[in-house]
C-alpha positions in Angstrom: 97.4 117.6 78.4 98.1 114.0 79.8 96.2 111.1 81.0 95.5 111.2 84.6 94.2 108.3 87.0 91.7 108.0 89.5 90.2 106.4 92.5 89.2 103.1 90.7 93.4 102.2 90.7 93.6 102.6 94.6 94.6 99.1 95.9 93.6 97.8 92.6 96.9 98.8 90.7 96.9 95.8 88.4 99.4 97.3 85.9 98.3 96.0 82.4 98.7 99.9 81.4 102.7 99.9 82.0 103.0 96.9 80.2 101.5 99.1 77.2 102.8 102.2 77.5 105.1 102.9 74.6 107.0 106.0 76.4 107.3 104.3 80.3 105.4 107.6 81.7 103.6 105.6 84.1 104.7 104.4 87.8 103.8 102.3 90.6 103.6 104.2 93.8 102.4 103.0 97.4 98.8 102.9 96.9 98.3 103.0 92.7 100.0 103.9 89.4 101.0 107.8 88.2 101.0 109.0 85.1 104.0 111.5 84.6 102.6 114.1 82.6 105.5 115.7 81.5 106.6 112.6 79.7 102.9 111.3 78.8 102.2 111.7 74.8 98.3 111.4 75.3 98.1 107.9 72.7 95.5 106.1 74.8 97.1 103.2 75.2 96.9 103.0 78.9 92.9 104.2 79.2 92.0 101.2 76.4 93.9 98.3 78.8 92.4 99.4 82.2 90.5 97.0 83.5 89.1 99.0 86.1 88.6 102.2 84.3 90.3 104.7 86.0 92.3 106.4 83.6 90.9 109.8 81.7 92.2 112.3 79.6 93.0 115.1 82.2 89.9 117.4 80.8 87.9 114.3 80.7 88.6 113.5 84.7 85.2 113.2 86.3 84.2 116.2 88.7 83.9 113.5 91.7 87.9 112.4 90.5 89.7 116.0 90.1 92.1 115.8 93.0 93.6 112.9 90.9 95.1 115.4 88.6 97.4 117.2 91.2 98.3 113.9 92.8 99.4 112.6 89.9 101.4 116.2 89.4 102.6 116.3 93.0 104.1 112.5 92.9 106.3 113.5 90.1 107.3 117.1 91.7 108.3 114.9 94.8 110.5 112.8 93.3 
């Protein structure tokens, strides 16, 4: 299980949860930050620093947010 984040990071992408992340899973793509959740070790850091609250443990993801979780899956499979 990984972090995953949502819609509040569109446009927004302010970034304070790369600065924190202690295993650089997490990068900047055209419209908002990924989570790689191969490489993710679910510490939290990243959900706690958020200033717009849009990260969520991926069983946590709001029903409203769930095609979050295979974006942030597909923009790692396309790389």
């Amino acid at each position: 299980m990984a972090f995953v984040i949502t819609s509040p990071c569109k446009e927004e992408k302010a970034g304070e949860c790369v600065e924190v992340c202690p295993v650089d899973c997490i990068e900047e793509g055209k419209d908002m930050f990924y989570i790689d959740p191969d490489i993710c070790i679910d510490c939290g850091a990243c959900e706690a620093v958020c200033p717009v609250e849009a990260i969520y443990m991926e069983d946590e993801v709001p029903d409203n947010e769930h095609e979050y979780v295979a974006l942030n899956k597909k923009f790692f499979e396309e790389k």
